[in-house]
C-alpha positions in Angstrom: -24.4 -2.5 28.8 -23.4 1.5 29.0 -23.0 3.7 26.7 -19.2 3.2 27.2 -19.0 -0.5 26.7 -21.0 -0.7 23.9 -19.5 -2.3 20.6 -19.0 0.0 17.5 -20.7 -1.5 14.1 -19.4 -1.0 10.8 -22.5 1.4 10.5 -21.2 2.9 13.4 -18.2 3.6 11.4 -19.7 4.6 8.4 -21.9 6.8 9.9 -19.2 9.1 11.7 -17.9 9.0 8.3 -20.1 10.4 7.0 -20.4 13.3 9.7 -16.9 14.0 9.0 -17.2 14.4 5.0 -16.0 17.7 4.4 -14.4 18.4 7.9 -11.9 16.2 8.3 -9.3 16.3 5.8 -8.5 13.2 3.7 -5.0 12.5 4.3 -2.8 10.4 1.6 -1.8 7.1 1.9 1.9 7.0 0.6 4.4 4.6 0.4 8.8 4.7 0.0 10.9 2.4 -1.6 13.3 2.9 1.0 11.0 1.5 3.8 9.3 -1.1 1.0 13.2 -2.4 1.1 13.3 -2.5 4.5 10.6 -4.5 4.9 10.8 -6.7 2.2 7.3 -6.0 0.8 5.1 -3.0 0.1 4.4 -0.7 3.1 1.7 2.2 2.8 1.8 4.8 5.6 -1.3 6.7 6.1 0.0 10.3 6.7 -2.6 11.5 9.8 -0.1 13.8 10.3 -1.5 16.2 7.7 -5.2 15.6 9.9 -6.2 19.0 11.5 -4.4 19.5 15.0 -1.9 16.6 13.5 -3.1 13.6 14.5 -6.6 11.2 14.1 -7.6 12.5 17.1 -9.6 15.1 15.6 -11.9 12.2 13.8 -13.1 11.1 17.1 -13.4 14.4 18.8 -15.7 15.4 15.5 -17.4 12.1 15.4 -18.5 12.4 19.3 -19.3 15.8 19.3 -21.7 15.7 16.1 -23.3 12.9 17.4 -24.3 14.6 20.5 -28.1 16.1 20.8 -27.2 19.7 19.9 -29.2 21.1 22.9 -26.4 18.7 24.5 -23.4 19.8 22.8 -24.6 23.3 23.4 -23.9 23.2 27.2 -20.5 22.6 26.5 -17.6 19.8 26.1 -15.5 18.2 28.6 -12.3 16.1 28.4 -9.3 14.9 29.7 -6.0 14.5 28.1 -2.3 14.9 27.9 -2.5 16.0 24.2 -4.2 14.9 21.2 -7.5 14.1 22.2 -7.4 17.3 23.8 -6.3 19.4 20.7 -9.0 17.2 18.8 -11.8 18.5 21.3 -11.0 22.1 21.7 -10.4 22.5 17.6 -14.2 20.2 17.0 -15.4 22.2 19.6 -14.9 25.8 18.5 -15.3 24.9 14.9 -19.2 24.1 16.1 -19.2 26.7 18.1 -19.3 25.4 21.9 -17.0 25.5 24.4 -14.3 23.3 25.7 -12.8 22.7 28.9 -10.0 20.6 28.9 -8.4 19.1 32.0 -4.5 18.1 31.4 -1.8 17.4 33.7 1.0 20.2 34.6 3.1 18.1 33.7 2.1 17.8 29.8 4.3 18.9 27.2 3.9 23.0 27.2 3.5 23.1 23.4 0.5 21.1 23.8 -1.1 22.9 26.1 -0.8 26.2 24.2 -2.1 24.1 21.3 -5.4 23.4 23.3 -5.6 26.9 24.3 -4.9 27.8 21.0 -7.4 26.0 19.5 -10.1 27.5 22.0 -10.2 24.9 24.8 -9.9 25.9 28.4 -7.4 24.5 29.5 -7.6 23.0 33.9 -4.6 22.3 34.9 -3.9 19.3 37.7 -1.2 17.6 39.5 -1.5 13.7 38.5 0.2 12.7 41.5 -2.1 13.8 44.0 -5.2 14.8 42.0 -7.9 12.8 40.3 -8.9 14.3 36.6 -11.8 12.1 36.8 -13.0 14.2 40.2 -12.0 17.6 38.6 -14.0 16.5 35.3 -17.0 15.4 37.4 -17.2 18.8 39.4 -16.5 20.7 36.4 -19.6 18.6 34.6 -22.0 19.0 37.3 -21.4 22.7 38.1 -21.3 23.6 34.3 -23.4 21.3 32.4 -20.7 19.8 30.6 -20.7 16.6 28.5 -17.7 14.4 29.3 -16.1 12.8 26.4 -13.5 10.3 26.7 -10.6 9.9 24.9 -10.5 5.9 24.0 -13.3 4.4 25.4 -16.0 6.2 24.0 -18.0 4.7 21.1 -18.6 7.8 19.0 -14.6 8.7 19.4 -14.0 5.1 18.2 -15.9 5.1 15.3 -15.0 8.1 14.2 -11.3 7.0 14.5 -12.1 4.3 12.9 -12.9 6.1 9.8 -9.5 6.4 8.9 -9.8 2.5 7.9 -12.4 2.9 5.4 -10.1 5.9 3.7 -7.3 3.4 3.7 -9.3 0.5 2.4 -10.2 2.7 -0.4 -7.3 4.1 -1.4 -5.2 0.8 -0.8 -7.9 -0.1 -3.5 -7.5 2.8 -5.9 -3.7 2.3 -5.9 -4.2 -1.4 -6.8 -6.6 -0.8 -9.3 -3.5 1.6 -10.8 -0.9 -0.2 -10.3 -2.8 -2.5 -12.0 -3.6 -0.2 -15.2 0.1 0.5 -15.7 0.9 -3.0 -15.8 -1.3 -3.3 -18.4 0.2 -0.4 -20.9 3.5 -0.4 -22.3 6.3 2.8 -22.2 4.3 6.2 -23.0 1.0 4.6 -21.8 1.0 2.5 -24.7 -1.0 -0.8 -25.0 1.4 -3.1 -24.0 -0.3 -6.0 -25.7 -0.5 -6.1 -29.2 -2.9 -7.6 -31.8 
């Protein structure tokens, strides 16, 4: 089995976790009565939003790159992508210090591009209607020394993704355990029992 097929553990999970403690932010779990009507039950939206370039993609680019040897990492980061994974890579990337190339279609939206660029990626452009970004990534690896890392199939991106779900266990959690309290005391935060 390759590195790319591999299955990601819990302690997979936990570990990128871990590397991302005091990186990534932690985003709130929120929830509106308007959409709790809609639905007919409680709904909790986990605002990744707020997450550094705007989306979860920046867990997974962190999550990869820290895992990398650092001799590795040092050499440089490649990676293809119409948009978030590649804001998540160039922003991980420059924040340890390495550099980025990004290969991303012409035809992506503009304002991500200048994101990428923005965020210190180098941004290869290519036309996916006759050009391969696999072949562009693999020449671009071999002649600079780049590590490729994939936007969904990549264990380390996964996991590191996948930390979102232990924030949202634990705050589902914490928001129980209050909801919880203030059924439990009366108007003012009074007892609501009485002996």
């Amino acid at each position: 089995m390759d590195q790319h097929t591999a299955p990601v553990s819990i302690a997979d999970i936990r570990a990128a976790a871990e590397r991302l403690k005091g990186h990534a932010r932690v985003t709130p779990l929120l929830n509106s009565p308007f959409l709790d009507e809609i639905a007919g039950r409680r709904v909790w939206v986990k605002a990744e939003c707020l997450q550094h370039t705007g989306s979860f993609k920046f867990r997974g680019a962190w999550s990869a790159l820290t895992a990398l040897p650092e001799e590795v990492r040092a050499r440089g980061i490649l990676a293809y992508s119409s948009g978030n994974h590649a804001q998540g890579i160039a922003r991980a990337a420059t924040l340890l210090g390495v550099p980025s190339v990004i290969v991303m279609p012409s035809d992506a939206p503009a304002v991500k591009r200048a994101n990428t660029a923005s965020l210190g990626g180098e941004v290869v452009l290519y036309d996916r209607g006759g050009e391969s970004r696999e072949e562009i990534g693999a020449a671009l690896a071999a002649e600079r020394g780049l590590t490729l890392v994939r936007p969904y199939d990549e264990p380390m991106v996964i996991a590191g993704q996948a930390s979102v779900g232990l924030e949202i266990a634990a705050q589902a959690a914490e928001a129980r355990d209050r909801a919880g309290s203030r059924a439990t005391r009366g108007p003012r935060g009074r007892s609501a029992t009485r002996s």
